[in-house]
BAZAKOL-974151 format. One record per residue (C-alpha): residue number from 1; z, y, x. Coordinates in steps of 0.5 Angstrom, whole numbers, plus 500, padded with zeros to 3 digits. Layout:
<rs>
NUM,Z,Y,X
...
</rs>
This chain:
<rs>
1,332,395,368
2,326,394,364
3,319,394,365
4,317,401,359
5,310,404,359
6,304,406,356
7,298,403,359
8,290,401,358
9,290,393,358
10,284,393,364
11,280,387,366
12,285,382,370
13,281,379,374
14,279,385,378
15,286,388,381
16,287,383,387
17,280,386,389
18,280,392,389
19,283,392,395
20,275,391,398
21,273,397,393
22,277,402,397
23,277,400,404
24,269,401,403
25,270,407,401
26,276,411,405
27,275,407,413
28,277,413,417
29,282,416,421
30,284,420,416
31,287,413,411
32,295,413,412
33,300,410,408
34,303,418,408
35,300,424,405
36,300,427,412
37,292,428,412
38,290,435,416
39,293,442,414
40,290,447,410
41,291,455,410
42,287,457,402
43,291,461,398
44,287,458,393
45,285,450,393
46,278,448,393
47,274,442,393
48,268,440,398
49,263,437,394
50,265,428,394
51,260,425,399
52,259,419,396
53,258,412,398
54,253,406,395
55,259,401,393
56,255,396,390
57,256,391,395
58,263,391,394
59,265,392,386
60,258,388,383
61,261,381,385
62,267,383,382
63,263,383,376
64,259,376,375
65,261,373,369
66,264,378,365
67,261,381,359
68,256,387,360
69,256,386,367
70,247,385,365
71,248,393,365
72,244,397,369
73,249,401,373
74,250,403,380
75,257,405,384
76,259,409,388
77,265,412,392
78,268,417,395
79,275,421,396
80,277,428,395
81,282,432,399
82,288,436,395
83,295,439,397
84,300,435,398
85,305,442,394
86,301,447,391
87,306,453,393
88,305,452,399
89,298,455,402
90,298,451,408
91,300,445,404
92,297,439,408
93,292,435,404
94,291,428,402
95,285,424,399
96,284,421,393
97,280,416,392
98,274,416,386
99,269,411,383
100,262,413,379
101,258,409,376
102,252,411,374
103,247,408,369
104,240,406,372
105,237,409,365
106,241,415,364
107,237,421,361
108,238,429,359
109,245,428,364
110,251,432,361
111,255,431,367
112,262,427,369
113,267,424,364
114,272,423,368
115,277,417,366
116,284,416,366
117,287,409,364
118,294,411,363
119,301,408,365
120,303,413,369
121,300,408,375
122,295,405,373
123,288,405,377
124,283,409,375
125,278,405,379
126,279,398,375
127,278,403,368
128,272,406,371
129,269,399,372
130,273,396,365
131,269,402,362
132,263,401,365
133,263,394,362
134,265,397,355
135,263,404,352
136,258,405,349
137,252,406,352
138,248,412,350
139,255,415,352
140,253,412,359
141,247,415,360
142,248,421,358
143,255,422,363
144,257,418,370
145,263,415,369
146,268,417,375
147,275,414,375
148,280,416,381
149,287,414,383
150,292,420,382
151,297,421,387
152,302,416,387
153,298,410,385
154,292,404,386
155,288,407,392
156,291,413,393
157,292,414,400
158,299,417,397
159,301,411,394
160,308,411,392
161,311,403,395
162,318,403,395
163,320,397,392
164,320,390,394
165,316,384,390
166,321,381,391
167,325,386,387
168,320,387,382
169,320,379,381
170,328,380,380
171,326,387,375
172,321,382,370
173,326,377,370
174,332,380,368
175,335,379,361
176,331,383,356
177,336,384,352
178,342,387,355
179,348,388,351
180,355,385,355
181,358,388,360
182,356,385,366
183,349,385,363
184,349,393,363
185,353,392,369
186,346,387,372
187,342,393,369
188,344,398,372
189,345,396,379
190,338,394,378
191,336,402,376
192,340,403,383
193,338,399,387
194,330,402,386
195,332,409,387
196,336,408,393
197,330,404,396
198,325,409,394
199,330,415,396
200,330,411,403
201,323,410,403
202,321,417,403
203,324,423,407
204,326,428,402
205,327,429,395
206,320,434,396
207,316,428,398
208,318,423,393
209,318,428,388
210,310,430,390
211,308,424,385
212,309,429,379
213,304,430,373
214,302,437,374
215,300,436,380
216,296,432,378
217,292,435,373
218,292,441,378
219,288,435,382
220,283,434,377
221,281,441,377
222,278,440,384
223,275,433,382
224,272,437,377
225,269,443,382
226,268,437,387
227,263,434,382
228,260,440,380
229,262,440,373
230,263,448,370
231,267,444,365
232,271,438,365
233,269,432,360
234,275,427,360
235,277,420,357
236,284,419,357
237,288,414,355
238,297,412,353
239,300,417,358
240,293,420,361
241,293,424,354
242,300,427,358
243,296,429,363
244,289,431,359
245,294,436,356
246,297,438,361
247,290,440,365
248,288,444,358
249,295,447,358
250,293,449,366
251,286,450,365
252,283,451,358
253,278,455,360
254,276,450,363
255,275,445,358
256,269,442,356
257,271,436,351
258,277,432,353
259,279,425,347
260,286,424,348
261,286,416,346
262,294,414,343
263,298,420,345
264,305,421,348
265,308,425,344
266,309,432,347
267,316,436,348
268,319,429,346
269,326,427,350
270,326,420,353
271,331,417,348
272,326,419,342
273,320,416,345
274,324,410,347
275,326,409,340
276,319,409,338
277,318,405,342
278,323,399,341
279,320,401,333
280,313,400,335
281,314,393,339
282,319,390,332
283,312,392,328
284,307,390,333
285,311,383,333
286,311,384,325
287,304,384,325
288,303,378,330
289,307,374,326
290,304,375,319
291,297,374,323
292,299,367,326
293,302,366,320
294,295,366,316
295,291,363,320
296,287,357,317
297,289,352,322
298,296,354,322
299,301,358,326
300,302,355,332
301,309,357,332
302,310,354,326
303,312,359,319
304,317,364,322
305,315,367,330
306,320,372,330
307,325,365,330
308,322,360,334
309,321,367,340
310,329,367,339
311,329,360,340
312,325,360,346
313,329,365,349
314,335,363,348
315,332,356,350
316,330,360,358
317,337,363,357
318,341,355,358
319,335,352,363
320,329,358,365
321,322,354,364
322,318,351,369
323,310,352,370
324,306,346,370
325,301,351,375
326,300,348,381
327,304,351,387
328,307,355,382
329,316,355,383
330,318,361,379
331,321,359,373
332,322,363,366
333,328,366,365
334,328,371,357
335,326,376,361
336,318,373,364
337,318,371,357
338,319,378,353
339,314,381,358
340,310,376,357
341,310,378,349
342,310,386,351
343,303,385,355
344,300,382,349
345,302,385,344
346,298,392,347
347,291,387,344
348,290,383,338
349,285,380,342
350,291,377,346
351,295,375,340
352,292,368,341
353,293,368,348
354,301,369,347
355,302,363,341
356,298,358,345
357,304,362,351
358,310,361,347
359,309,354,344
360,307,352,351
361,313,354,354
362,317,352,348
363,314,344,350
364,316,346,358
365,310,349,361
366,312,356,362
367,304,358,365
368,302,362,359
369,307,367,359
370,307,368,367
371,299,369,366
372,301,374,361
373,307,378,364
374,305,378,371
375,298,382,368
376,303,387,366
377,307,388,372
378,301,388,377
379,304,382,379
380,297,378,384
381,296,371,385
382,298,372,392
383,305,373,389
384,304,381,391
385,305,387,387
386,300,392,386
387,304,399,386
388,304,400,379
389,312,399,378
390,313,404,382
391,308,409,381
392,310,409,374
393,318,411,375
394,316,416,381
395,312,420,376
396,315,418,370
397,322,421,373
398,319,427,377
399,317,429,369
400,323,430,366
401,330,433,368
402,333,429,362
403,338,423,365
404,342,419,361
405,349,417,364
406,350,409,364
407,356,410,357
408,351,413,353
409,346,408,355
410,351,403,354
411,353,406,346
412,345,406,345
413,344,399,347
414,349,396,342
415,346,400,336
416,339,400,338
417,339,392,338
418,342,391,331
419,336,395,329
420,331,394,334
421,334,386,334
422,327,384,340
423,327,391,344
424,332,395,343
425,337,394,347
426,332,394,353
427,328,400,351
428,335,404,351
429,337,401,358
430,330,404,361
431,333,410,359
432,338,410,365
433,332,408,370
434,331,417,372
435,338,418,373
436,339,416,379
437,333,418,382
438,333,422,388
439,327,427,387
440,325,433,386
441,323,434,378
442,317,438,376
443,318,438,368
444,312,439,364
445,310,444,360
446,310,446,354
447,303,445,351
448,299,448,346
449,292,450,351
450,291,456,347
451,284,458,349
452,281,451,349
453,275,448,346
454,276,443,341
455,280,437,343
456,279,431,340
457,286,427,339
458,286,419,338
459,291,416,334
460,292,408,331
461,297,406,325
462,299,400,329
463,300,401,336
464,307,399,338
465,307,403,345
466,304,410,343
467,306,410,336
468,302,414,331
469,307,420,330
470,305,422,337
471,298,423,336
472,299,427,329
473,304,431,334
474,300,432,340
475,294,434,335
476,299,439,331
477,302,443,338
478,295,443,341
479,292,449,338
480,285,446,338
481,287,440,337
482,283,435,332
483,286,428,329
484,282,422,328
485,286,415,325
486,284,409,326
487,288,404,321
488,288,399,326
489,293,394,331
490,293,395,338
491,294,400,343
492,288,405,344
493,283,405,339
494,276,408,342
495,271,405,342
496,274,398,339
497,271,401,331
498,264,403,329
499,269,409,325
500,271,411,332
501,266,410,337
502,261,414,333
503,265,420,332
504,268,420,339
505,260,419,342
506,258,425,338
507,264,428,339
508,262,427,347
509,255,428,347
510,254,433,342
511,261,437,341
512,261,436,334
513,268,433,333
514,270,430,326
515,273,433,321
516,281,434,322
517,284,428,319
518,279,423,318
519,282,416,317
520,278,410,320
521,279,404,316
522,282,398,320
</rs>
């Protein structure tokens, strides 16, 4: 079993402490780790407006240091209350956790951009604090920023928590390239051993099965009527285009403007996304190379990156590297150090960070990769995971009735690794993850949102998780869709170009989106 999602890259260090954001926002009797809160007889749901609380003191620490923390934006919290099943009218509730930031010179307000950073299973509240350091700030001052952690995930009282860290430790360091017998044999026992621990963790197929993307977007409507917007503006990243567009399926009338940033292929089977992906990580990683390669100083993996990465995992293979950090006694195996490659590949930014990482590793000191593949697993300093893992295939197996029996897997994964020699065969193992799981299935929809005002769709020509043929895809089956390109690298592109960001702000601010098709340079 690997580790496969699309996801934001958020601000590492603000994690382990979000665990102060939410115990100031949701001290109570009504916080329990089951969504078991009080019942509710409405035939049709609604939302009481958020009580918010001044969060200040708990988020503007977190903040020292980091760039853009000088701006002048104020926090706040609070929780919404939603049904735990939308076809029962006297569902019980849970509540979801919010955060908004407003900024101190905000003028002529349009209302709430609502964000979600992606996954399925990363916290809206660590984007929103992200965010708040890093879009635009005429943006800002004409909207509050408001993220939320979904059903499942974060600081949802619903948390989905069914896996140990210990077993996460032994998924992220299990052989990243599964081909032999008794490597599939290892990968599928991995797959089981997680769904038969989550299937005991929760009472009923139902429970476990709550944790789904519909459902969620029907949660985002009450957060909009609880915000008070007539119309919902929303920022969505990696997987939250997925659930952006399954809201204007559900709700077109109800959209305002929503940007779709690296799309998921919509009506896509999960053998055709996880091919694109192993497609998109072998050029990303080209595209590493090519740029280690060029560098003045030179390449500190030398003249061939591709070849010195495949000599380091065979070297982790024969003896798992040890880490010159202090206190720690974990040693990678090929699969902390192929995470490790996967987490930075997201961000060119990153690229230096994993050269220094591999020839380090290469030397013995197996820190670097650490670093790099625990801030992709939600892996904390105190050796404790977030939910992130879990989440991510609770919802990801909740949206799809498609499974992948182990013998198919098994054909794939021999022919993906000849031609996906990195990322192939791990990519088709994760195709096993949802076969064993024990939950009730809630596909999603087709999604054209006839009715919806314009929706603005984001693609970029390098990114290796959401490859771009997912958002030309998702702008053509939207029947109001709009794409923009950006000949960049990376995943996600907004606001990391001029090109982009000025058509995404006008867009957002005044509605006025850019002409369908316009291509921004890298």
């Amino acid at each position: 079993m690997r580790l496969h999602r699309g996801r934001r890259a958020v601000v590492p260090s603000l994690l382990a402490a979000l665990a102060l954001v939410v115990a100031g926002c949701t001290s109570g009797d009504d916080a329990e780790p089951e969504p078991t809160a009080s019942p509710t007889t409405e035939a049709e749901p609604t939302a009481e407006p958020i009580e918010w609380e001044d969060c200040n003191e708990l988020v503007r620490p977190l903040l020292e240091g980091q760039p853009g923390s000088e701006r002048p934006i104020s926090f706040e919290c609070g929780t919404v209350s939603v049904p735990i099943s939308y076809d029962e009218a006297d569902s019980d509730r849970l509540p979801l956790v919010l955060l908004r930031g407003v900024h101190g010179e905000q003028t002529d307000r349009i209302g709430s951009l609502v964000i979600n950073p992606g996954g399925p299973g990363a916290s809206g509240l660590d984007a929103a604090i992200a965010l708040a350091l890093t879009l635009p700030e005429n943006v800002l001052q004409r909207f509050d920023l408001v993220g939320f952690d979904p059903r499942g995930v974060g600081a949802s009282q619903s948390a989905v928590e069914c896996i140990s860290d210990e077993l996460k430790d032994r998924i992220v360091a299990a052989e990243p390239q599964p081909t032999t017998a008794e490597q599939l044999d290892d990968a599928f026992a991995l797959a089981d051993e997680v769904a038969e621990g989550c299937a005991e963790r929760y009472e009923s197929p139902a429970a476990l099965g709550a944790f789904n993307t519909v459902d969620t977007a029907r949660d985002l409507d009450l957060i909009r009527q609880a915000l008070g917007d007539e119309q919902l503006t929303y920022l969505g990243y990696s997987y939250g285009t997925t659930l952006g567009s399954t809201y204007a399926e559900l709700f077109p009338e109800n959209v305002r403007a929503l940007v779709l940033d690296a799309a998921v292929a919509p009506g896509t089977e999960p053998r055709e996304d996880a091919e694109a992906a192993a497609a998109g990580f072998e050029n990303a990683f080209n595209a590493f190379a090519e740029n280690c390669t060029g560098l003045i100083a030179g390449c500190p993996l030398g003249p061939d990156p591709r070849t010195f990465l495949e000599e380091t995992l065979l070297q982790a293979s024969q003896a798992p590297i040890p880490s010159a950090r202090e206190g720690e006694t974990r040693q990678a195996t090929p699969g902390v150090v192929l995470t490790a490659v996967q987490s930075a590949l997201y961000d060119n930014g990153t690229w230096p960070q994993l050269s220094q990482a591999l020839a380090a590793a290469r030397a013995g000191d197996s820190a670097g990769v650490f670093s790099l593949a625990d801030r992709y697993a939600g892996r904390l300093e105190d050796g404790t995971y977030s939910n992130l893992l879990d989440a991510n295939v609770a919802i990801n197996c909740a949206d799809t009735e498609v499974t992948y029996e182990a013998d198919e897997v098994r054909e794939l994964a021999a022919e993906w690794d000849a031609e996906y020699p990195l990322f192939g065969a791990g990519m088709a193992v994760g195709l096993y993850t949802c076969t064993p799981w024990e939950a009730d299935r809630t596909p999603l929809p087709e999604r054209d949102a006839e009715g919806a005002a314009p929706i603005l769709v984001v693609g970029n020509e390098g990114d290796p998780v959401t490859p771009l043929a997912g958002s030309v895809a998702m702008a053509e089956q939207l029947s109001s869709g709009v794409l923009l390109t950006w000949q960049g690298e990376g995943h996600t592109s907004y606001p990391k170009t001029p090109c982009v960001t000025d058509a995404v702000n006008a867009y957002l601010i005044d509605l006025v989106a850019p002409m369908d098709g316009l291509t921004c340079p890298a």
